[in-house]
N, C-alpha and C positions, 0 to 999 in steps of 0.2 A: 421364486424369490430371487434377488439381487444377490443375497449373502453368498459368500463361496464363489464368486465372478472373478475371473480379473479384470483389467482393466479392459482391453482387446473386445472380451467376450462383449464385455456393458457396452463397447462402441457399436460391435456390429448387432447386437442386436436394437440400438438404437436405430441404425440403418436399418433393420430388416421391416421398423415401425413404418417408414417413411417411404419405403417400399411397397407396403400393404396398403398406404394409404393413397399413394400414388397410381396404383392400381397397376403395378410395374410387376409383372410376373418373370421375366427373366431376368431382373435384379433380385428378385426375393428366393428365385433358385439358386443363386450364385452364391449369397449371402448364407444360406441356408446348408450346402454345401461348402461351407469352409466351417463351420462350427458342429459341434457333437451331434451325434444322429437322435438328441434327444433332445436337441434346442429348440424343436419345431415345439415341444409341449412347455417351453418356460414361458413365463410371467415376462413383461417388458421391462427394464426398471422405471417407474415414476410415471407408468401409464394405469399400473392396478387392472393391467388386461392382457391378454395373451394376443398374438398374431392373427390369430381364427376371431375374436373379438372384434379387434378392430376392424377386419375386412369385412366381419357383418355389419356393423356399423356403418359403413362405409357402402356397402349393398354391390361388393366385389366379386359378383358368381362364380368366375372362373378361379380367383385366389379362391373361396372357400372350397371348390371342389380340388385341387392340390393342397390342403391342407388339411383336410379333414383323411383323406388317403393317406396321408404321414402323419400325423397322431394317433397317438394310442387314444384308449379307452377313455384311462384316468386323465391326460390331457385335455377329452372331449368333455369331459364332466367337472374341470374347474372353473369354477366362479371368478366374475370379474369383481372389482373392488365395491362396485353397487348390488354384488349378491346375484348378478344374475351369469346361466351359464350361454355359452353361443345359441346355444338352441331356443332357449327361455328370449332371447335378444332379439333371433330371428323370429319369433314367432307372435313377438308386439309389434313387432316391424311390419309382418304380414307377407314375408318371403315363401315363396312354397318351396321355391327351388331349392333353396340353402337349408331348410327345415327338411324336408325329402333325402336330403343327400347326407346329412347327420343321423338321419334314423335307420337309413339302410346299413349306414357304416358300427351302428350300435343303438340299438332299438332300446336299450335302457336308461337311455338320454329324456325319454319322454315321460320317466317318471321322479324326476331329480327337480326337488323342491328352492326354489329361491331360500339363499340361505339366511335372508332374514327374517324375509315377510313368510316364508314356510307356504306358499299358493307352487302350486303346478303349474307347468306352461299354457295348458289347456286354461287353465281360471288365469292365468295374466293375459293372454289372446285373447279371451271373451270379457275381460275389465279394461284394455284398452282400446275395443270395439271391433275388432277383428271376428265380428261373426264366421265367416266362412273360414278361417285358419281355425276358430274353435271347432270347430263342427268338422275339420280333418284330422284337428289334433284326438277328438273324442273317438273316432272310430277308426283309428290309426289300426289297433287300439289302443285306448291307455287301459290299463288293465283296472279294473271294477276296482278291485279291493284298494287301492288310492285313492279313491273315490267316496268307497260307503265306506262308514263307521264301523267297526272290529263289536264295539260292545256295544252293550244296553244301555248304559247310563244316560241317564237325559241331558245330562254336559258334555257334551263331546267336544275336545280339543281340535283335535283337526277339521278345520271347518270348508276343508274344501269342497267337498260334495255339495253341503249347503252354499257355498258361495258361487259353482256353476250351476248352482238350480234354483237360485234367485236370481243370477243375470240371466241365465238361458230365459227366462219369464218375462224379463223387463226386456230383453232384447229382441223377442216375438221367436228364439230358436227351441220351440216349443216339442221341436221332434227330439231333442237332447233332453231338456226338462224329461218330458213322459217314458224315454228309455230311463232318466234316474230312477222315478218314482216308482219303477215296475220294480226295479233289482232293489230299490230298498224305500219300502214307504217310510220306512221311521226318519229318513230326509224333510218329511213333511213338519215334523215339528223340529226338526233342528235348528238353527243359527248360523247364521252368515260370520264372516270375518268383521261386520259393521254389528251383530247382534240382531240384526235382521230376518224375521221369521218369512216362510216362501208364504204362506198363506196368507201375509199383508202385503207382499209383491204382486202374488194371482189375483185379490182383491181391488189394490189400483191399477190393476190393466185389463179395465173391461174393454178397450176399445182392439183387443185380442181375440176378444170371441163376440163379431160382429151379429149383429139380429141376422133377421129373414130378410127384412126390406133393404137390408143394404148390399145382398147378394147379386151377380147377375141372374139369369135366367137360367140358366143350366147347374150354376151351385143352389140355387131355389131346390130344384127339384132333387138334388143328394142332401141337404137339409133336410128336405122333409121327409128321407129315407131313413133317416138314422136314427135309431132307438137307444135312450142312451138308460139304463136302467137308474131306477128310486134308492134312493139312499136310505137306509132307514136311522130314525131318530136315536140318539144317545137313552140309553134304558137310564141312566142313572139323570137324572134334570137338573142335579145339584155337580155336575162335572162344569168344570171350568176351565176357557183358553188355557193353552201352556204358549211360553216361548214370549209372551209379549211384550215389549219391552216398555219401561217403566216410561209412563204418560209425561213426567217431568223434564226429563232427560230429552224426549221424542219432540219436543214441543221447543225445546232449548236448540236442537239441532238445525229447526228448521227456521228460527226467527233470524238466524242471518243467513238462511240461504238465498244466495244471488242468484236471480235466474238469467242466466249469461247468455241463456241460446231463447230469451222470450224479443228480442229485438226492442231493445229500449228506445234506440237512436232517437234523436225527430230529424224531421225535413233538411232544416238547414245546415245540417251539420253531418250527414252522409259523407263516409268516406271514400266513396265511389260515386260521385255525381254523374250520372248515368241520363242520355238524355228519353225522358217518355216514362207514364207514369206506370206503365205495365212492364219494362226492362227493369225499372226500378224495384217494383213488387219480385219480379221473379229472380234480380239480386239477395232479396232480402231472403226471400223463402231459400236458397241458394245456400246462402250461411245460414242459417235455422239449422237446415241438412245435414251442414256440414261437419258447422260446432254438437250438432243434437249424437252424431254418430262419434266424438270423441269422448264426450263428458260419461261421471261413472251412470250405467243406464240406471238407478233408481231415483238420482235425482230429474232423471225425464217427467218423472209424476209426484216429481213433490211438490206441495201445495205453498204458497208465500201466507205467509203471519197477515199481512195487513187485506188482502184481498183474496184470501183463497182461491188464489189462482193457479193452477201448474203452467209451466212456461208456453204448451201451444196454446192454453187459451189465452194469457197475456199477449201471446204475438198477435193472436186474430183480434183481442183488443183494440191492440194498439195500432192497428193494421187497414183498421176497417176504413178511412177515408184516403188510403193510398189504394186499397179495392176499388172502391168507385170510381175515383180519379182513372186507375188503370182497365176499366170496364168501361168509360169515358171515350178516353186513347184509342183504347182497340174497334171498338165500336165507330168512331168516326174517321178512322184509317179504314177499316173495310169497306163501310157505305160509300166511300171517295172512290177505292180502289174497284167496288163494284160497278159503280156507272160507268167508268172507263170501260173494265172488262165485256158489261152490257153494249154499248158503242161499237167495241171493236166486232164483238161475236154481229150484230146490227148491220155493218155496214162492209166489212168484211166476209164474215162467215170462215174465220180463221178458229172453227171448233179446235182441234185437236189440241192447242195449248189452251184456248181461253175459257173451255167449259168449264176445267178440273178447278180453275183457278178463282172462277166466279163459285163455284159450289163450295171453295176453301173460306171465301172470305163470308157467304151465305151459311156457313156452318159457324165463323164466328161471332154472326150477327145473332145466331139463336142459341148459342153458347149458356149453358148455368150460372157462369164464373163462378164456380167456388176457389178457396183457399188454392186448393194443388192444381187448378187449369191453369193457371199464371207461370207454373215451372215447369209445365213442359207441352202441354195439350197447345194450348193458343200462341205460343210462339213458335210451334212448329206449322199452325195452320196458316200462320200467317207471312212465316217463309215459305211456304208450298205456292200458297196466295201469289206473292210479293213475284217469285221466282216463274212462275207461267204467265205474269200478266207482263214481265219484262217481255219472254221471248212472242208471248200474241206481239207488242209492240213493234219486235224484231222483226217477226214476221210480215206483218203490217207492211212495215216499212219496204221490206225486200219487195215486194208484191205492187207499192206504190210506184215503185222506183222502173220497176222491170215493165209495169203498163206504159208508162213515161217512155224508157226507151223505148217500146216495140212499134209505138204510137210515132214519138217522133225523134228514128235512129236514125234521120237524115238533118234534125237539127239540133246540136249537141247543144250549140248554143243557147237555146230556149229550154230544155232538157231537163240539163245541169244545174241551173239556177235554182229553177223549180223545185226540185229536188230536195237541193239543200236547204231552201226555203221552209218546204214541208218538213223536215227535219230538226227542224231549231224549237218547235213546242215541245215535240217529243223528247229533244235530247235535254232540254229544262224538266220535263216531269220526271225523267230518269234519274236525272243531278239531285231532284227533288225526294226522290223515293229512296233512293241508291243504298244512302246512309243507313236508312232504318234496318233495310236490309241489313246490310253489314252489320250492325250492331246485333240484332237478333241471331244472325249467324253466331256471331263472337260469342255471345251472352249465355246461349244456350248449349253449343256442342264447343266451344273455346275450353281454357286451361278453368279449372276450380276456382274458387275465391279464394281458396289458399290452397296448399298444401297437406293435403289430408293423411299421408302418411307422417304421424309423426315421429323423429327421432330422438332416442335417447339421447343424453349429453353424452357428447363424446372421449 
């Protein structure tokens, strides 16, 4: 706190703020070294956060590992003014670094509850979509009894357990779910932070536990190895659900849920006008991805009021005549690029580039299209495509040019012309292809459609 400061004190640690956030580590030693060997654990004034705060915020590695060396304990385990501690900050962020280097320095960090919402670090990483920060924070370890419920009662207040073992389900981190349920099945009829039973989470994500036919060949045959033992029937037939939450309520919650990540957009009004109707498709699925991995995971399978739709089927809904359109595209981009390639392989016999590149763009003429070939299968075949039928070109070219001189290196004159005569279709079809290229490059291995790490306010 500010109280008990002088004046001096409140300046420089004003400076040590501006320091940390500047990413200035030999001003934040200087600064740090002129005030009490205990300043490193105060509060800022009128930031409602400590130094170690801000530098996570900020995603300062080398400030947090100097600072987490110079704070104590109780330093490490104070909350910022939004309830959360460094560690809890780091690990919605999805830092491993900064999370690893807090727990080595005081392994007690990882069970220090947000002091409003009352959630562990492990349940806010896995609520802000940080599968894999969950799934380190879980087997760091965090110790069980944080975890499971202490008693019987079928109300249980701390609902952490149940709230990593409903998003572990809606998030597919299904090896965290099955380690909860072993150490404490009575998780199974508990309630989440929302009142949310797991048994109506594991029931909307059947697309979790796929059939037989949707396996490859080799998970076919460990399918059909696996014996999963019969359940037997409830002795009593008059036992009824527990945990269910009241139908009126459930029904109220979802008539104004907005499904954010079902891609409403239309046509005209794209904010990325993207040229080609298959860049555009795999824009789209792109942010689907991206918003799908931020939002809380059980509104992934909530169903809308007026269409009972959950957001991926409204997407492929809404979706379905930029499918074609984009299986349109690709399909008359290839059969173009295949008769060239055919030509060249014809009349050259330049295999080594132009085989791979006819059999790239012959794979995407016999291609499924479904949904998910759009983001990543068919724009990569078709820079594979795109990228061999340049260099056959290349090669071509080098090959035309070098018969030309060896034929006639006594008339440069006649030669030359030649040459670059033969050269001016090709360098039109290149000017012509180039782009697409480029953009596929860009669209597919290029920066996110936004920013998927998101930050807290700062």
């Amino acid at each position: 706190m500010a109280e008990g400061r002088d004046v001096e004190e409140l300046h420089k640690l004003s400076e040590l703020y501006n320091a940390v956030r500047d990413d200035d580590l030999n001003k934040m030693g200087e600064i740090l070294r002129s005030l009490p060997d205990d300043a490193v654990n105060w509060e800022i004034p009128d930031k409602g956060k400590t130094a170690l705060h801000t530098a996570v915020t900020y995603g300062h590695k080398d400030i947090v590992k100097e600072l987490v060396v110079q704070m104590s304990n109780e330093g490490l385990r104070m909350p910022d003014s939004d309830g959360y501690t460094a560690l809890s900050k780091a690990a919605v962020l999805g830092n491993w670094q900064m999370v690893d280097c807090m727990l080595e320095k005081y392994s007690g960090l990882i069970s220090i509850k947000h002091s409003t919402g009352n959630h562990l670090p492990v349940v806010m990483a896995i609520d802000f979509g940080q599968i894999e920060m969950a799934r380190h924070l879980y087997y760091w370890p965090t110790p069980k009894e944080d975890l499971i419920p202490q008693n019987n009662d079928q109300e249980i207040q701390d609902h952490n357990g149940a709230t990593l073992f409903t998003r572990a389900i809606y998030t597919g981190t299904l090896d965290i779910a099955l380690d909860l349920i072993q150490h404490c099945p009575r998780l199974a009829l508990a309630l989440d932070k929302d009142d949310e039973s797991p048994i109506l989470a594991l029931a909307s994500m059947l697309h979790s536990v796929p059939s037989k036919t949707q396996l490859g060949f080799w998970k076919q045959c460990i399918y059909s190895c696996m014996r999963i033992p019969s359940v037997p029937l409830a002795s009593n037939t008059n036992q009824t659900c527990l945990n269910i939450p009241n139908g009126e309520q459930h029904l109220n919650n979802q008539e104004n849920h907005q499904n954010i990540i079902s891609g409403m957009i239309e046509h005209p009004t794209r904010v990325n006008q993207i040229p080609g109707a298959a860049l555009q498709m795999q824009r789209e699925l792109q942010w689907f991805k991206a918003v799908e991995k931020i939002v809380d995971p059980k509104d992934k399978e909530k169903r809308n009021i007026n269409e009972h739709f959950t957001p991926q089927e409204l997407f492929t809904k809404n979706h379905e005549n930029m499918m074609k359109e984009g299986e349109k595209w690709m399909k008359n981009t290839a059969r173009s690029c295949t008769v060239v390639g055919a030509l060249i392989v014809t009349i050259m016999f330049a295999v080594t580039f132009t085989i791979p590149g006819v059999l790239m763009f012959l794979g995407i003429l016999t291609s499924r299209y479904t949904e998910d070939d759009f983001l990543e299968y068919l724009p990569r075949q078709m820079i594979i495509g795109l990228f061999t039928l340049f260099c056959s070109i290349a090669t071509m070219m080098i090959t035309f040019a070098s018969a030309l001189l060896i034929i006639l290196h006594e008339q440069l004159r006649i030669s030359i012309p030649l040459i670059c005569l033969g050269g001016i279709p090709v360098i039109l079809f290149l000017w012509i292809q180039f782009p697409i290229l480029k953009d596929m490059i860009i669209s597919t291995y290029g920066p996110s459609t936004f920013d998927r790490k998101r930050k807290l306010k700062l």
